[in-house]
C-alpha positions in Angstrom: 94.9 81.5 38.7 96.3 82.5 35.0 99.0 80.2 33.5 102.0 82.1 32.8 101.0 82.0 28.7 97.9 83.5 30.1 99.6 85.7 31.6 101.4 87.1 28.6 98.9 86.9 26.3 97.2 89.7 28.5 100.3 91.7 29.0 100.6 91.5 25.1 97.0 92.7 24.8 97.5 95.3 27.3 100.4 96.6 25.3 98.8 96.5 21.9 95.9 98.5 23.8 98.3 100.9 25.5 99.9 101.7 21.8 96.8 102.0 20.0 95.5 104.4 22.5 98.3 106.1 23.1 97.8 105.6 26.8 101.9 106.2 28.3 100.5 105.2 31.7 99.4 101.8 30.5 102.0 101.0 28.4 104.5 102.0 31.4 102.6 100.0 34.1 103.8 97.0 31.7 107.1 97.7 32.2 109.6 96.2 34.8 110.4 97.4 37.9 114.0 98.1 36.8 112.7 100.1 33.5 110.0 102.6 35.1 112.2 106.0 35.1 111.8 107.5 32.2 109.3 105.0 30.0 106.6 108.1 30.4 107.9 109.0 26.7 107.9 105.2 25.1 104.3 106.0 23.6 105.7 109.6 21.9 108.3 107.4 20.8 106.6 104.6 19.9 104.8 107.3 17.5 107.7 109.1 15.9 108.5 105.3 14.4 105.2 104.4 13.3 103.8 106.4 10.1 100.5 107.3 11.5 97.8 106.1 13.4 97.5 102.1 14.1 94.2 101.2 12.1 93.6 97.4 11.9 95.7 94.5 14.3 96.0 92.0 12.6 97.5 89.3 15.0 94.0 87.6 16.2 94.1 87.4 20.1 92.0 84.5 20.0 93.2 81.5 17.4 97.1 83.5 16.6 99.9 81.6 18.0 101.5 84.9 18.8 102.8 84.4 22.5 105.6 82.2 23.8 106.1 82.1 27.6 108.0 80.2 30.2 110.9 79.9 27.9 114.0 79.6 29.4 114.5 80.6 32.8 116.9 80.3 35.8 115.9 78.5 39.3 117.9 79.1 42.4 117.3 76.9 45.4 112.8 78.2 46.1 113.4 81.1 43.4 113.1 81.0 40.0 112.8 83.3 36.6 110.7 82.6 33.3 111.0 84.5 30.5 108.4 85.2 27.8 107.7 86.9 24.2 105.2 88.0 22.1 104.6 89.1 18.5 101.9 91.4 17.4 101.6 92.6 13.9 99.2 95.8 13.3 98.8 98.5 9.7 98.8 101.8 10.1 96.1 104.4 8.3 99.7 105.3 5.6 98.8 101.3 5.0 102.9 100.5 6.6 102.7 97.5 8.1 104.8 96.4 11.8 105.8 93.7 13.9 105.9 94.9 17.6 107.9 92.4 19.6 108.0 92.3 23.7 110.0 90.6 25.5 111.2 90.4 29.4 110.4 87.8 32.6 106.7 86.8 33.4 108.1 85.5 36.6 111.2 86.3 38.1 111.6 86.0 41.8 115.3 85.7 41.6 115.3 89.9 40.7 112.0 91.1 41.0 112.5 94.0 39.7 112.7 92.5 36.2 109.4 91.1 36.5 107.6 92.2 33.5 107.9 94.0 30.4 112.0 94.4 29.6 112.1 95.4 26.1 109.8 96.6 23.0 111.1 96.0 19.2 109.2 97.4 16.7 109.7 96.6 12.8 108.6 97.8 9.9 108.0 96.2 6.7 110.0 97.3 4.4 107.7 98.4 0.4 108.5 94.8 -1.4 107.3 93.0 1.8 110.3 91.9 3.4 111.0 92.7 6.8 114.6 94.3 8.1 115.7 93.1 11.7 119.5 94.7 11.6 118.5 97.9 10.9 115.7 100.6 10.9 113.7 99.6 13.7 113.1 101.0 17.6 113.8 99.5 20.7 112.8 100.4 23.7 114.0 99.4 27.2 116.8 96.3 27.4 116.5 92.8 28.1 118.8 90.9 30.6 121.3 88.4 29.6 
């Protein structure tokens, strides 16, 4: 069976894929439970930030440290929660670069209907290179505290 980093290196692929293609199905079946109303419109969304089409990832899926999983956590008597996150970065055709950041529980068997995808963050670089994470960016969904 997948280990849990396995498991959200895929998820992080599927969501990159999802994006890209702007399949809303995909990217919703990524989503918790707790998050499926209304996530139909997180691709349009997703696209009203991002200037353009995404042209080239450039996180590489096979040597890129770019997933972090069973972080954290909670265990309760047989049931527990681990969390996980993941950081893709991909350039659009307009040449803007962004960071698209999930985050949410790989496991949780505590609430399982925040299994999965909790939340998306998306940056973008700002024109001298720097990167803004106060302001200007998109979030979709909300993780748990």
């Amino acid at each position: 069976s997948e280990t849990i980093l396995e498991k959200t290196e895929k998820m992080a692929e599927n969501v990159y894929d999802a994006i890209k293609n702007h399949d809303s199905e995909q990217l919703k079946e990524q989503f918790c439970e707790r998050l499926q109303p209304g996530k139909e419109t997180a691709v349009d969304k997703i696209y009203e930030y991002i200037d353009g089409e995404i042209e080239t990832l450039e996180t590489d899926f096979e040597t890129d440290n770019y997933a972090d999983a069973g972080g954290g956590g909670e265990i309760r008597g047989d049931k527990l929660s681990k969390g996980f996150s993941f950081g893709i970065y991909v350039v659009s055709d307009n040449g803007t670069r962004y960071e698209i950041v999930g985050k949410g529980d790989v496991i949780n068997t505590i609430e399982p209907k925040n299994q999965g995808l909790q939340t998306i963050i998306i940056y973008r670089q700002n024109e001298d290179g720097t990167w803004n994470y106060t302001d200007d960016y998109l979030q979709i969904g909300s993780e748990l505290d």
